[in-house]
C-alpha positions in Angstrom: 11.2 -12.0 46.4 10.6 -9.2 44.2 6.9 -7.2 44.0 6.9 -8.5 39.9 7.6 -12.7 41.7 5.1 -11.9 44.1 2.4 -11.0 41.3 3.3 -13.8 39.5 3.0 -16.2 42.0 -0.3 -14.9 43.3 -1.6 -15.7 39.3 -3.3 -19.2 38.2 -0.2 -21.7 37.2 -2.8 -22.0 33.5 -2.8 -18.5 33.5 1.6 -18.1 33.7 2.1 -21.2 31.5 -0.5 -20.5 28.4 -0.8 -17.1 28.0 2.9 -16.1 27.6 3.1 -13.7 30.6 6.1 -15.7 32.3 8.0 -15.1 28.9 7.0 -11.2 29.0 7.7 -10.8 32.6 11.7 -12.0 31.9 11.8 -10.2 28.5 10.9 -6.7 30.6 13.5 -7.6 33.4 16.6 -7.6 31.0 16.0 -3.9 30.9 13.1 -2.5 33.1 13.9 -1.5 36.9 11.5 -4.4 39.4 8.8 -1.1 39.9 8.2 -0.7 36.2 7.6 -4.5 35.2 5.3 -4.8 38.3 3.5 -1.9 36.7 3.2 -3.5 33.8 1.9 -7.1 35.7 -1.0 -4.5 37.2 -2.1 -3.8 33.5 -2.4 -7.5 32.9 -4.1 -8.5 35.9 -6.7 -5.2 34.8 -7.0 -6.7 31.4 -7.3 -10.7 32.1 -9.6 -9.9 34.5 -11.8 -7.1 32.0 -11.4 -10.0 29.2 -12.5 -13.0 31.4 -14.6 -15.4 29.4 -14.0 -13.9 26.1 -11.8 -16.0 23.6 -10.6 -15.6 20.3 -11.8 -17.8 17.2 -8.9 -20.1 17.6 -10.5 -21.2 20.8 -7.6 -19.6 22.7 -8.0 -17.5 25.8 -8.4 -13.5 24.3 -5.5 -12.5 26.8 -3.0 -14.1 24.7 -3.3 -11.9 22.1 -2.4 -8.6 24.0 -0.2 -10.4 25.9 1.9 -11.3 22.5 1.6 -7.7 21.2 2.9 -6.8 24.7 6.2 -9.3 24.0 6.8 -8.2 20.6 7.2 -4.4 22.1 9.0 -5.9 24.6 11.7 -7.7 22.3 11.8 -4.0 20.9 12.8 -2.5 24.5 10.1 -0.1 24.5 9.6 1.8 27.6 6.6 0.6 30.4 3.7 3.0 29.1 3.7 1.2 26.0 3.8 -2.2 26.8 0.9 -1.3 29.6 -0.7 0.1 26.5 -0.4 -2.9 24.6 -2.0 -5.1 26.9 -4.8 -3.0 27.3 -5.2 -1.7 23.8 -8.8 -3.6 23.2 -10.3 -2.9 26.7 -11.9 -0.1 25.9 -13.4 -1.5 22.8 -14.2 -4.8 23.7 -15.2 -4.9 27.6 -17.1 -2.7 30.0 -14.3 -0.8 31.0 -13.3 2.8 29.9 -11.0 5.2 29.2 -11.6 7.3 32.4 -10.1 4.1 34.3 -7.5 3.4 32.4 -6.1 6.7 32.8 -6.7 6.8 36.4 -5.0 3.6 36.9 -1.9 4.0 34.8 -1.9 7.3 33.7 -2.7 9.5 31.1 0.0 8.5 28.6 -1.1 4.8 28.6 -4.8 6.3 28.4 -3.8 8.5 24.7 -2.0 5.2 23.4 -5.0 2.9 24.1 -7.7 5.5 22.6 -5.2 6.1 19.7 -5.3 2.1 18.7 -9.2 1.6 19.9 -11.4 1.6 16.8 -14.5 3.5 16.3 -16.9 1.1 16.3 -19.3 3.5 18.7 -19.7 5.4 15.8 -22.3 4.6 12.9 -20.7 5.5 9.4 -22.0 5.0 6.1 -20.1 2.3 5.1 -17.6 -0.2 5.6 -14.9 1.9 3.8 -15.6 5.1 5.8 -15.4 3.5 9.2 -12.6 2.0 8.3 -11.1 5.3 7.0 -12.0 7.0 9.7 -10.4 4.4 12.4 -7.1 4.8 10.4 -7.2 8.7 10.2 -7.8 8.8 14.1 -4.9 6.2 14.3 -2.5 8.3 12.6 -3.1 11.7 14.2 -2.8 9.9 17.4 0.3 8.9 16.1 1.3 12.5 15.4 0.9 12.7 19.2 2.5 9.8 20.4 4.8 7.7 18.2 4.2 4.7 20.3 0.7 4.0 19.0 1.7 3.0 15.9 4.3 0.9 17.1 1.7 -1.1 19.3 -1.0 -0.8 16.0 2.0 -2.5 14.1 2.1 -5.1 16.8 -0.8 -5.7 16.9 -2.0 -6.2 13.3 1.6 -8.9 13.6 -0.1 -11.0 15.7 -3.6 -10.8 14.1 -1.8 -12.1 11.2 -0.1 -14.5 12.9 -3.2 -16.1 13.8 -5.3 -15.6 10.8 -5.9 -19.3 10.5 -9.6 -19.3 11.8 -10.9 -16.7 9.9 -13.1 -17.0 7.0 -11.2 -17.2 3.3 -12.8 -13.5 2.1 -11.5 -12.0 5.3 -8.3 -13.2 5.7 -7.7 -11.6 2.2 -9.4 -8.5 2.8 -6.7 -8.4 6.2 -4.0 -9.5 4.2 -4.7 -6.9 1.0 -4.6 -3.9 3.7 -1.6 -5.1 5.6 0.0 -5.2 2.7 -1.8 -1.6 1.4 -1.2 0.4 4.7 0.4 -1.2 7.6 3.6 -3.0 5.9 4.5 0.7 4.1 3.9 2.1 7.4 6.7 -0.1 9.1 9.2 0.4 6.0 8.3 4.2 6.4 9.8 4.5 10.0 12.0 1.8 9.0 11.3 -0.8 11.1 12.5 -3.8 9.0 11.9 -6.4 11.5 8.3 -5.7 11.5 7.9 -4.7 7.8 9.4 -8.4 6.7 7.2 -10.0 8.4 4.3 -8.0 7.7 5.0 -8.6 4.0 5.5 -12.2 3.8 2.5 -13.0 5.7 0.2 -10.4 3.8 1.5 -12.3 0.4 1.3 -15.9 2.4 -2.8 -15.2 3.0 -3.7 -13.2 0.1 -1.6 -15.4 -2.5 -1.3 -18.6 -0.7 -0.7 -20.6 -3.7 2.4 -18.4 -5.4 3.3 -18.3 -1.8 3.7 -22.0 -1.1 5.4 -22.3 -4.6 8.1 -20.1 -4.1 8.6 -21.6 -0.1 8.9 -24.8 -1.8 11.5 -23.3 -4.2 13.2 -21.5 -2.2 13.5 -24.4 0.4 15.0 -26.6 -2.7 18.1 -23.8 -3.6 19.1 -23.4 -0.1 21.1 -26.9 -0.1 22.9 -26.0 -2.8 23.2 -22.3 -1.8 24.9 -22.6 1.3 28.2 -24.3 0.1 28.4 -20.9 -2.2 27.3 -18.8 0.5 30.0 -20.3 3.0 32.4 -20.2 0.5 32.1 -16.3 -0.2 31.8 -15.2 3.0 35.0 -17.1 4.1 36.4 -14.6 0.7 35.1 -12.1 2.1 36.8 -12.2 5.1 40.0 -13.1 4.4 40.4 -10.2 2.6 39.0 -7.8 5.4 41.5 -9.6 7.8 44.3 -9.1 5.5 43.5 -5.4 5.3 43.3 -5.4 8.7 39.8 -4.7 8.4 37.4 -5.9 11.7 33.3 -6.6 10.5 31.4 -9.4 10.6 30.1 -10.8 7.2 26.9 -12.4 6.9 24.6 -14.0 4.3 21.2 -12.6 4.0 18.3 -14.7 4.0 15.7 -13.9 1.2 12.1 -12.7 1.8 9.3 -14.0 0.1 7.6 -10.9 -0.6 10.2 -9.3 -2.2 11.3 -12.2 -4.7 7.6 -12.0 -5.6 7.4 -8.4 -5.9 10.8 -8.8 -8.2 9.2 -11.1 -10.3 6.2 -9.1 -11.1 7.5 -5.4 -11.5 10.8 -6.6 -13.5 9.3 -9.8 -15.3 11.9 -12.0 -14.7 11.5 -15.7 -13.9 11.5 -17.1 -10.7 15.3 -19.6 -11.2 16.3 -15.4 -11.9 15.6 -14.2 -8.7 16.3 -17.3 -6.4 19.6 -17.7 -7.8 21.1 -14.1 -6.6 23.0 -14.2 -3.3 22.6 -11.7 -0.4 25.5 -10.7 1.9 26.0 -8.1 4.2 28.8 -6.5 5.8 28.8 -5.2 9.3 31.8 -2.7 10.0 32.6 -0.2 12.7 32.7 2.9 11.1 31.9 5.0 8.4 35.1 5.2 6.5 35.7 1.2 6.8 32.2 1.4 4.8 34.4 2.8 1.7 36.8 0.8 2.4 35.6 -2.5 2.3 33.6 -1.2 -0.7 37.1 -1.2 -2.8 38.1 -4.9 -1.3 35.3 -6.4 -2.6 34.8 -4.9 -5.9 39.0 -6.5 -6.0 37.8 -9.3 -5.4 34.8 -9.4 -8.1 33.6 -6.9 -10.7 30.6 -4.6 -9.9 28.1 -4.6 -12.2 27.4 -1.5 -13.8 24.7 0.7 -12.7 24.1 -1.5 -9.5 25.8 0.6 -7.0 23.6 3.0 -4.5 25.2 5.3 -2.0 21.9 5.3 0.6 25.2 6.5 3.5 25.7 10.2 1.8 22.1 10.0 0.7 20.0 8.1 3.2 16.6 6.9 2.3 13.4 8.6 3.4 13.1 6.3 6.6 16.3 7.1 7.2 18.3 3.9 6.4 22.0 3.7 5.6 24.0 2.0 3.7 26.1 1.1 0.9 24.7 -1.3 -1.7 25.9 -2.8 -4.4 26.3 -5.9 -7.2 28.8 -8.1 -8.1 29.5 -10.6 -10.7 30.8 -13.5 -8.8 31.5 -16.9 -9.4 30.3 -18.3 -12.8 28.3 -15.0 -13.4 26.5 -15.5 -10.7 25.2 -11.8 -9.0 26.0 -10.8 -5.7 24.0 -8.1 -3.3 26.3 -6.8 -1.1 25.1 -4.5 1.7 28.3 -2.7 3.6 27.2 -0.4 6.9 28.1 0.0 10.0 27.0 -1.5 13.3 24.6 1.6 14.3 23.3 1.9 10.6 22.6 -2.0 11.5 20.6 -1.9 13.8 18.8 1.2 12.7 17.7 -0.8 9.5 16.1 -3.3 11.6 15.1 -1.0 14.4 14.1 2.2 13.2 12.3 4.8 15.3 12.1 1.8 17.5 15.5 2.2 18.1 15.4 5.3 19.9 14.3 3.2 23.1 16.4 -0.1 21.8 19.5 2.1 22.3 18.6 5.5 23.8 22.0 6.0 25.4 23.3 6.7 22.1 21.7 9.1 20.8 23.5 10.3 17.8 23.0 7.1 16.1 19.3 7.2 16.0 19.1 10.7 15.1 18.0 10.5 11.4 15.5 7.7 11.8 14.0 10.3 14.3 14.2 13.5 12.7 12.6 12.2 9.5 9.9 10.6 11.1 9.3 13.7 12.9 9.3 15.5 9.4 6.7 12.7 8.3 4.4 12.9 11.0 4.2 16.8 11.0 3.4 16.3 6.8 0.5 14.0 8.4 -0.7 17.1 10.6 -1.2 19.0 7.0 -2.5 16.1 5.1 -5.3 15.7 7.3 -7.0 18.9 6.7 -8.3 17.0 3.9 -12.4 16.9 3.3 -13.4 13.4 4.5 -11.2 10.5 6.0 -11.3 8.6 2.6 -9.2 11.4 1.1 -6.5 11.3 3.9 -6.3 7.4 3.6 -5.8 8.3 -0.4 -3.2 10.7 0.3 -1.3 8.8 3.2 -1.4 5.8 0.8 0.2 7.8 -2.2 2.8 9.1 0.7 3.8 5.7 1.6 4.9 4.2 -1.2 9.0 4.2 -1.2 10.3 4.5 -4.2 11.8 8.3 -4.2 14.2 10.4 -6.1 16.8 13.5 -4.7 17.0 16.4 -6.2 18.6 20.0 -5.2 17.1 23.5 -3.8 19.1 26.2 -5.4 21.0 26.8 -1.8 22.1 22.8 -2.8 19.5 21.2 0.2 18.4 18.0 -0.8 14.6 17.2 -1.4 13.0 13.6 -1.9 10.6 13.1 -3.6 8.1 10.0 -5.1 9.5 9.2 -7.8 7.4 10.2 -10.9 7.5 14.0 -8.7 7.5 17.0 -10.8 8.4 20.8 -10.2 4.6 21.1 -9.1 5.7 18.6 -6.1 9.1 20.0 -5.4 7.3 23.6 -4.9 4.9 22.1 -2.3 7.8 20.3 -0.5 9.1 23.6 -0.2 5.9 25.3 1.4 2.5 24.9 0.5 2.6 28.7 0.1 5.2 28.1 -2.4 3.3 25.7 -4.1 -0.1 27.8 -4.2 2.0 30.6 -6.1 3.8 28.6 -8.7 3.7 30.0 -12.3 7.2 28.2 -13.8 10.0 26.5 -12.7 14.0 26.1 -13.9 15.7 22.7 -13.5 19.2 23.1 -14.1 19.0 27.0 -15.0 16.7 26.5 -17.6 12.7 26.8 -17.9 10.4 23.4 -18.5 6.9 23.3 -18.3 5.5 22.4 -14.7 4.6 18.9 -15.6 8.1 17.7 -16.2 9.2 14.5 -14.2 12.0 15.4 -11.9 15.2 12.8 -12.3 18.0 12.1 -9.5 20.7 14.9 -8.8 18.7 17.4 -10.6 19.0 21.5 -9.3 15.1 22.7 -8.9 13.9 26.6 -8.7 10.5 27.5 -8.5 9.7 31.1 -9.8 6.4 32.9 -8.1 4.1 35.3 -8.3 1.9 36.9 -5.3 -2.0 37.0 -7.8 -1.2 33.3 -8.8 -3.5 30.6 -8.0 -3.2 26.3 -8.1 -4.6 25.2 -11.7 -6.9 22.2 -10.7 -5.3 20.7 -13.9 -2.5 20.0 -11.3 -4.0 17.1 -10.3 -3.3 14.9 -13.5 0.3 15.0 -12.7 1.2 16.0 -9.1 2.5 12.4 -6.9 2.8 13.7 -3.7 0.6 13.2 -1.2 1.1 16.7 0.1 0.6 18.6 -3.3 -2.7 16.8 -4.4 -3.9 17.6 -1.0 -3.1 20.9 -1.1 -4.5 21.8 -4.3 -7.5 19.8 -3.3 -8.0 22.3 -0.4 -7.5 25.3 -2.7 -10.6 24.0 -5.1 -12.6 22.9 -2.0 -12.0 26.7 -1.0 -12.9 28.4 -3.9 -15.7 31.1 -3.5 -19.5 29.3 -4.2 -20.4 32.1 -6.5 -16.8 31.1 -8.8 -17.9 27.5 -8.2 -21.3 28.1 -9.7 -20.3 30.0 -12.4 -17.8 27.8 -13.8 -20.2 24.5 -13.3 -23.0 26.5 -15.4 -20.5 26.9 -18.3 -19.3 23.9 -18.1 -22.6 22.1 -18.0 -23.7 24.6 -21.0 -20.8 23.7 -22.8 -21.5 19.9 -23.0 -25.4 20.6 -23.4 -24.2 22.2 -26.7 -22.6 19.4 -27.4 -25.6 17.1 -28.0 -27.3 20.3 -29.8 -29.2 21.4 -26.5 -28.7 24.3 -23.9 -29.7 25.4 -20.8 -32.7 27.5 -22.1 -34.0 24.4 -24.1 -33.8 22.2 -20.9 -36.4 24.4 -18.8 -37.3 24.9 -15.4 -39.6 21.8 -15.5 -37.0 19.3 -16.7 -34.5 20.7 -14.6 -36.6 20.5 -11.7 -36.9 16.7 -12.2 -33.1 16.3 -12.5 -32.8 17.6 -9.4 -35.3 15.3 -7.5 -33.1 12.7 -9.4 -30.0 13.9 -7.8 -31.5 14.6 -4.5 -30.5 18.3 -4.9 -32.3 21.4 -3.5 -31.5 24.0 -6.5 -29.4 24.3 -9.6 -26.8 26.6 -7.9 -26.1 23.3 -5.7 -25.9 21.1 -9.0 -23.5 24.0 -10.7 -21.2 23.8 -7.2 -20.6 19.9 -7.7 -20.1 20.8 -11.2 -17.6 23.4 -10.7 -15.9 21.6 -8.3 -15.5 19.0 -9.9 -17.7 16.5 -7.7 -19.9 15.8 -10.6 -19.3 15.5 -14.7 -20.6 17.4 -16.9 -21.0 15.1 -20.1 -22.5 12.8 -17.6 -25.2 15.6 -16.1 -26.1 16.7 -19.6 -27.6 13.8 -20.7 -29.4 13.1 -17.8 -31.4 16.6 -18.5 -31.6 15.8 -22.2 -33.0 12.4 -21.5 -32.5 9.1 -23.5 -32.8 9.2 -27.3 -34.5 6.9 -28.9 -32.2 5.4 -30.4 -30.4 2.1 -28.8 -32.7 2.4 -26.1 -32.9 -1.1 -26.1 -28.9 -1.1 -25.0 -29.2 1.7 -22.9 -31.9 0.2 -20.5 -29.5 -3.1 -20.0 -26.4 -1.0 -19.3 -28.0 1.1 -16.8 -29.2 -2.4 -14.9 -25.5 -3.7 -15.1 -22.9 -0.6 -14.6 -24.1 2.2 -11.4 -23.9 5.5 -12.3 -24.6 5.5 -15.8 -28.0 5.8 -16.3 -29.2 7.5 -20.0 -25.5 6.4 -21.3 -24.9 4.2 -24.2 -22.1 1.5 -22.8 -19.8 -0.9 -23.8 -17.2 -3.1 -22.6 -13.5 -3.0 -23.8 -11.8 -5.5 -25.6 -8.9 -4.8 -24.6 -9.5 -5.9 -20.9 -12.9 -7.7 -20.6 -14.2 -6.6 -17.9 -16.6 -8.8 -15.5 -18.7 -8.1 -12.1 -16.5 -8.1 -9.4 -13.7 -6.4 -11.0 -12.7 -2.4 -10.5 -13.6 -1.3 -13.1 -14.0 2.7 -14.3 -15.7 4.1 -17.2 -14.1 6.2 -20.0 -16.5 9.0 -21.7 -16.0 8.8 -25.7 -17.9 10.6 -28.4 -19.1 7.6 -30.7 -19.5 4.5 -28.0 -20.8 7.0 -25.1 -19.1 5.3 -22.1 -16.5 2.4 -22.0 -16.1 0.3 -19.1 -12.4 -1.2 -18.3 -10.5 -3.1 -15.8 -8.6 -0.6 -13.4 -5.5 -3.1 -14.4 -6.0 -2.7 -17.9 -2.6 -1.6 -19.6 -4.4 0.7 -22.3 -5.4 3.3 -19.0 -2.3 5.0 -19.4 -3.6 6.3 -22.6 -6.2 8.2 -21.1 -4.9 9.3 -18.2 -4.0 12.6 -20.0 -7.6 13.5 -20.1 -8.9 12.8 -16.3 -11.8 14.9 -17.7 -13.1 12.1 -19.5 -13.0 9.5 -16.6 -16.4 8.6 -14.8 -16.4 6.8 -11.5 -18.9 3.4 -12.3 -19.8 0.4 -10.1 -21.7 -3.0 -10.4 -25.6 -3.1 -9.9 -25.3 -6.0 -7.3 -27.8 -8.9 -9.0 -26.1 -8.8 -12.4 -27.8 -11.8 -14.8 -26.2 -11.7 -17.9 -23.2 -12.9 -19.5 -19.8 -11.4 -20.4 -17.4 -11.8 -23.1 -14.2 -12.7 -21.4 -10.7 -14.0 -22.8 -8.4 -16.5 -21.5 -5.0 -18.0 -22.2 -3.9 -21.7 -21.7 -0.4 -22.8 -22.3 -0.5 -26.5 -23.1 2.0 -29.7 -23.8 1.5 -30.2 -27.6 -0.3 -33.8 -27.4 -3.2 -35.2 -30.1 -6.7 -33.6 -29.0 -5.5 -31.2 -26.0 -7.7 -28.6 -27.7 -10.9 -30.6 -27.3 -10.2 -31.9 -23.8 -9.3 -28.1 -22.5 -12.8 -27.0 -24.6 -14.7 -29.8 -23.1 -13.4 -29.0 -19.7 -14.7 -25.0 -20.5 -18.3 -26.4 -21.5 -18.3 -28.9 -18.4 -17.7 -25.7 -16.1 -20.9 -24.0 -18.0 -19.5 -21.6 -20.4 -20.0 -21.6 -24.2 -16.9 -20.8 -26.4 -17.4 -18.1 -28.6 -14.1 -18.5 -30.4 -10.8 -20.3 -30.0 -7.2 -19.5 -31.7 -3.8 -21.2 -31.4 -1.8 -17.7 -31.7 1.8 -19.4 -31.0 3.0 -23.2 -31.6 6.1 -24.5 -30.5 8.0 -28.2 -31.1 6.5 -28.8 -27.5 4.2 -25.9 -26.3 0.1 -24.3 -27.9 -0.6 -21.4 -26.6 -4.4 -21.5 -26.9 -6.5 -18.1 -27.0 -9.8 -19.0 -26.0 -13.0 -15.8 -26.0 -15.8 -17.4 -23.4 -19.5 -16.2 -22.2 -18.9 -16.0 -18.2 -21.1 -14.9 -15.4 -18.4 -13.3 -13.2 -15.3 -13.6 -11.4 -16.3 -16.1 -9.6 -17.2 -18.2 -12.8 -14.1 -17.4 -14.6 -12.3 -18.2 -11.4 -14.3 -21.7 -11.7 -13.3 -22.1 -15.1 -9.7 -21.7 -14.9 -9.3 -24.1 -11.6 -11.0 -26.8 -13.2 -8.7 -26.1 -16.8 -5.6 -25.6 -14.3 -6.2 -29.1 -12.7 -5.5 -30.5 -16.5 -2.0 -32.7 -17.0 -2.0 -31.1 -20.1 -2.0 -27.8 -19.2 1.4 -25.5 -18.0 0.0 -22.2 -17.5 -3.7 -20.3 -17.8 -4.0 -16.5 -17.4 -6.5 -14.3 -18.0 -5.9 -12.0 -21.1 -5.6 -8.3 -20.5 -3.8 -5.5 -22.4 
C-alpha cells in the first residue's frame, strides 16, 4: 500500500465518501508521483481538522468546498503547491491558524498562494467598495508573483457559484454582477475557456434568472431538431476532408447561454436569430491543413462576406488561435466554423493553464504564456495608481476583449481596445513615449490625437523632450495603461501649479454668476471651508486644480443660494447628495428614480440635470467631462418620481383600463397615457406614472407582466 492509501485509509469512511477527497486523491494520481499526492492528503488533513465544526450555508461540511476548488485544479493538472494551496486557501482567514504555519508545513510557495487569495478582512476600510477594492488589488499583484493564485481565485469563485443556492436574493446578484464584471474577463484574459463558460453562464443564470430560464427552455426545444442538421453537416464535412486526404476530427459546438444573450442585446437581434445559427469546429494537425480545410469548406458552402477572421496569423490578446468563419448553408441557414489545430485546441480551453496540462511541449503553450506575462507586468504599472478603487477601474477597462491591430512603423503589431487612439498606441509603446506626445501620423499623414485607430492601420508618434500629458487626454484615451498614466502625471504636478490653476478656475466660474474671489471674503470663505472639512484655500484650490473637485459646483457653494426657487433647491438637496445650493431637475429623457446610477450634468439655465448612467442621450455629453458632477441618493427619499413605462398588449375591448387599473392597484397614479403604435393585433401603450423607487416600479411592472393581455413591458429610456 502506498503512503497516499495509507492516509486514506487512516480517514473517517464520512469523511472519504462526502467530501470528494477519494475523487481528488485518483484525479492527482493520473499524473502526480505517490510522494506529491500524499503531500497534498497532509494539506487536507491540516485543513479538515483547522475547519472542524464549521459548515457552509447549505448545511454541508466547509471542507467540501476547498476540497472542490482542489479538484477543479486538479482536472487542470496543476502541479502539488497549488492544489495544497487550494485546500488551504481560507485557513488563514477563517480559522485560528496562520500563515507562519502554513509555510512551515508546506512551504513557502503554498504560503504566497494562500495569502495571495486570503481577503483582507483584518483590515478596517471605509466602505464596502474599498475593501473590496483593496482585496482584488492585493489579489492581482500576488498574481503578478505567482500565476497560480488566480488560477485557484478562479476556482474558487466556480464553486461559490456553484453553490449559490442558499444565499440571500441581493447577494447572489451582487456575486453574480462581479463574476460577471471581473472574474469571467479574467479567465477569457489568460484564456481559460473552460473556466470563462462556466463563469459566464452562471453569472447570467443568478443575476438574470428569468431571461436565463427562457433561453434554457429554448434552447432545450431547438436541439431536437438541430441535431439531425448538425449530424448531417458534420458527416459533409468529413467526407470531404477524407476525400482530400485530410485527417481532423469535426465536431459540433454546443452553444453558451451567456453569449446568445450577450448577442441578442449588443446586435438587437431576436432570440429564433441567434438559436438558429450552427457551431462546428474543426480539429486538424497542423497549421497548413488549417488553410486547407478552409478552401474545402467554403467548396462546399459560400462564406459570407465580411465573416471571416484570421485569429492564427493574428492571434487574440489571450493568445487564442484560430481560424473562423461563416457560411451560408443549407436553406440559408449560417454556419460558424472554427478550423485549428490540436495544440491551438487545447490552448483555447486551457490557456496559461495549459502550461502545466502539457508542459512537455512547450512550444505549443508559448503564446498564451508570453502574453500573459506581458499582461501581468502592465498590472505591475497599473498599480501605481492613487487608491485601489482606481486600479480596479483601470484593470476593469483592461479586461474587456474587444481589440484592434494596428502597425509600429518597424511593422510590429500593437493591440489595442478597440475605440484606442494614437494617445493609447504611444503609451503601449512606453509610458515615456506617451508623456511626450505632441502629434501623431497614421498611414504617413498627420490627424489630430483623438482619432480612433481602425484594424491594419501604420501608427507613428512624433515627440518632443518639454512636452507634457494634456489632462484633456482623459476624455478619449481607452486603455487602461494610458488613463493611468496620465492620471499619475496630474496627481504629480507641483502643489504650487495645482493651486494656481484651481484659483483661476474657481475665479473663472465665480465670474460667471457676477461674483469673484474679492467679493466672496475671508469670512465666507472661511465657512466654505468648515463645510468642506478643509484646513485652507490652498487645499480647496489643490482639489480644484487637480481636478478632485468642480468648480461651477464650489462657486456656488461660496456664493450661497439665491433667493430665487429656493423652495426647489431645498427639496433637491434632500433627494440628490452632493448638490447642495444647485437648482435640479430630472431628465425626461431617462427618468431617473432612487436606486438607479445616476450622474448629474451641469447646464446654464436648469443648473444640474440628473440622468440614468444607461441613458442613451450621455453620449452627447461626453465631449464635455467638465460639465459632469458625480451625485448620489440621500438614503430616506419620500417623494415621488415621474417615471415612463411601455406595455405591449393583444388588441382586445378594454385592455387599456385593466392594464391602468392594475397600475392604480399597485399604488401609482397615471399622469398620462398614449397609444403611440397600433397594429391589426398589437397597442403599444406609453404610460407616464408617479413611482416611489425602483423597487415600486419593479412592483408595478410584475403585477402588469402577470396580465394575459400583456406581451411585453419595459421601462422607457432614451
Amino acid at each position: 500500500m502506498d503512503y497516499a492509501a495509507s492516509i486514506l485509509s487512516r480517514l473517517p469512511g464520512a469523511s472519504r465518501r462526502d467530501n470528494g477527497v477519494r475523487r481528488l486523491v485518483d484525479t492527482l494520481k493520473s499524473y502526480l508521483p505517490d510522494d506529491q499526492v500524499a503531500q497534498v492528503l497532509e494539506a487536507y488533513e491540516f485543513g479538515e481538522a483547522a475547519h472542524k465544526g464549521q459548515t457552509r450555508q447549505s448545511g454541508e461540511a466547509y471542507i467540501t468546498h476547498p476540497v472542490a476548488v482542489a479538484q477543479e485544479l486538479a482536472e487542470m493538472h496543476l502541479d502539488s503547491e497549488a492544489i495544497c494551496a487550494a485546500i488551504l486557501h481560507d485557513v488563514v482567514e477563517d480559522t485560528s491558524a496562520s500563515l507562519g504555519e502554513i509555510q512551515e508545513k508546506f512551504g513557502e510557495d503554498v504560503a504566497q498562494i494562500v495569502d495571495g487569495v486570503s481577503k483582507l478582512d483584518q483590515i478596517q476600510f471605509r466602505s464596502r467598495a474599498e475593501a473590496q477594492a483593496e482585496s482584488f488589488r492585493k489579489m492581482m499583484l500576488a498574481m503578478i508573483e505567482d500565476i497560480r493564485v488566480i488560477l485557484v481565485k478562479l476556482s474558487d469563485r466556480l464553486h461559490n457559484m456553484q453553490t449559490l443556492g442558499a444565499m440571500p436574493t441581493s447577494k447572489k446578484k451582487r456575486i453574480a454582477r462581479e463574476t460577471l464584471d471581473i472574474y469571467a474577463p479574467i479567465a477569457n484574459r489568460l484564456g481559460i475557456n473552460r473556466l470563462k463558460v462556466q463563469l459566464e453562464d452562471l453569472g447570467f443564470k443568478h443575476l438574470h434568472p428569468y431571461r436565463y430560464r427562457v433561453l434554457e427552455n429554448a434552447l432545450r426545444k431547438s436541439k431536437g431538431s438541430q441535431r439531425q442538421i448538425v449530424k448531417r453537416i458534420s458527416d459533409q464535412f468529413s467526407k470531404a476532408m477524407e476525400e482530400d486526404n485530410i485527417e481532423g476530427q469535426v465536431i459540433g459546438r454546443e452553444k453558451h447561454l451567456y453569449s446568445i444573450y450577450r448577442k441578442m442585446a449588443e446586435k438587437k437581434r431576436l432570440l429564433s436569430d441567434v438559436v438558429d445559427v450552427y457551431g462546428f469546429r474543426i480539429i486538424v494537425d497542423d497549421v497548413s491543413t488549417c488553410y486547407q480545410t478552409l478552401g474545402l469548406v467554403h467548396q462546399l458552402y459560400k462564406p459570407m462576406p465580411g465573416r471571416f477572421k484570421d485569429y492564427i496569423a493574428i492571434p487574440r490578446i489571450n493568445g487564442y488561435q484560430s481560424l473562423h468563419t461563416t457560411l451560408f448553408g443549407p436553406k440559408g441557414l449560417p454556419l460558424e466554423v472554427q478550423i485549428r489545430t490540436r495544440d491551438m485546441d487545447r490552448v483555447a480551453e486551457s490557456g496559461v493553464a495549459s502550461h502545466w496540462i502539457y508542459k512537455a511541449d512547450e512550444k505549443s503553450d508559448a503564446t498564451p504564456q508570453r502574453r500573459a506575462r506581458e499582461w501581468l507586468s502592465n498590472l505591475a504599472e497599473l498599480q501605481q495608481s492613487g487608491t485601489s478603487e482606481e486600479f480596479l477601474e483601470s484593470v476593469k477597462v483592461d479586461l474587456f476583449p474587444d481589440k484592434i491591430y494596428v502597425f509600429t512603423p518597424k511593422g510590429d503589431i500593437m493591440p489595442l481596445p478597440k475605440g484606442a487612439t494614437t494617445v493609447d498606441f504611444a503609451y503601449a509603446v512606453h509610458t515615456d513615449i506617451g508623456n511626450r506626445t505632441v502629434a501623431a501620423k497614421i498611414n504617413r499623414g498627420l490627424v489630430p490625437l483623438r482619432t480612433p485607430l481602425q484594424n491594419g492601420q501604420t501608427v507613428e508618434i512624433i515627440t518632443s523632450r518639454g512636452a507634457k500629458p494634456n489632462p484633456t487626454w482623459l476624455t478619449f484615451v481607452r486603455s487602461a495603461k494610458a488613463r493611468t498614466a496620465i492620471r499619475n502625471h496630474m496627481k504629480n504636478l507641483r502643489s504650487t501649479e495645482s493651486v494656481d490653476l484651481g484659483k483661476r478656475l474657481l475665479d473663472k466660474s465665480l465670474k460667471d454668476i457676477d461674483s469673484s474671489l474679492r467679493k466672496v471674503g475671508k469670512v465666507r470663505m472661511g465657512e466654505a471651508l468648515d463645510e468642506l472639512g478643509l484646513n485652507n484655500a490652498d487645499e480647496l484650490y489643490e482639489q480644484l486644480g487637480l481636478g478632485e473637485r468642480l468648480a461651477p459646483l464650489t462657486a456656488r457653494l461660496l456664493v450661497g443660494p439665491g433667493d430665487e426657487d429656493d423652495t426647489d433647491k431645498e427639496v433637491a438637496s434632500l433627494v440628490i447628495a452632493g448638490t447642495e445650493g444647485m437648482v435640479v431637475s430630472y431628465a425626461k429623457c431617462c427618468y431617473p428614480l432612487p436606486g438607479d446610477d445616476v450622474m448629474g450634468y451641469l447646464t446654464a439655465g436648469r443648473g444640474v440635470v440628473i440622468h440614468r448612467n444607461s441613458c442613451g442621450n450621455l453620449s452627447n455629453f461626453r465631449k464635455q467631462p467638465e460639465k459632469w458632477i458625480a451625485v448620489s441618493w440621500e438614503k430616506e427619499v419620500s417623494r415621488e418620481f415621474d417615471c415612463q413605462i411601455q406595455c405591449e398588449t393583444r388588441n382586445r375591448t378594454g385592455v387599456l383600463a385593466e392594464v391602468a387599473a392594475t397600475i392604480a392597484d399597485s399604488g401609482s397614479n397615471i399622469e398620462q397615457v398614449e397609444v403611440i403604435s397600433r397594429h391589426e393585433d398589437v397597442s403599444v401603450l406609453t404610460f407616464l406614472l408617479l413611482v416611489h423607487d425602483r423597487i415600486h416600479l419593479a412592483k408595478i411592472m410584475r403585477n402588469v407582466r402577470k396580465m394575459p393581455n400583456v406581451i411585453r413591458v419595459s421601462r422607457d429610456c432614451a
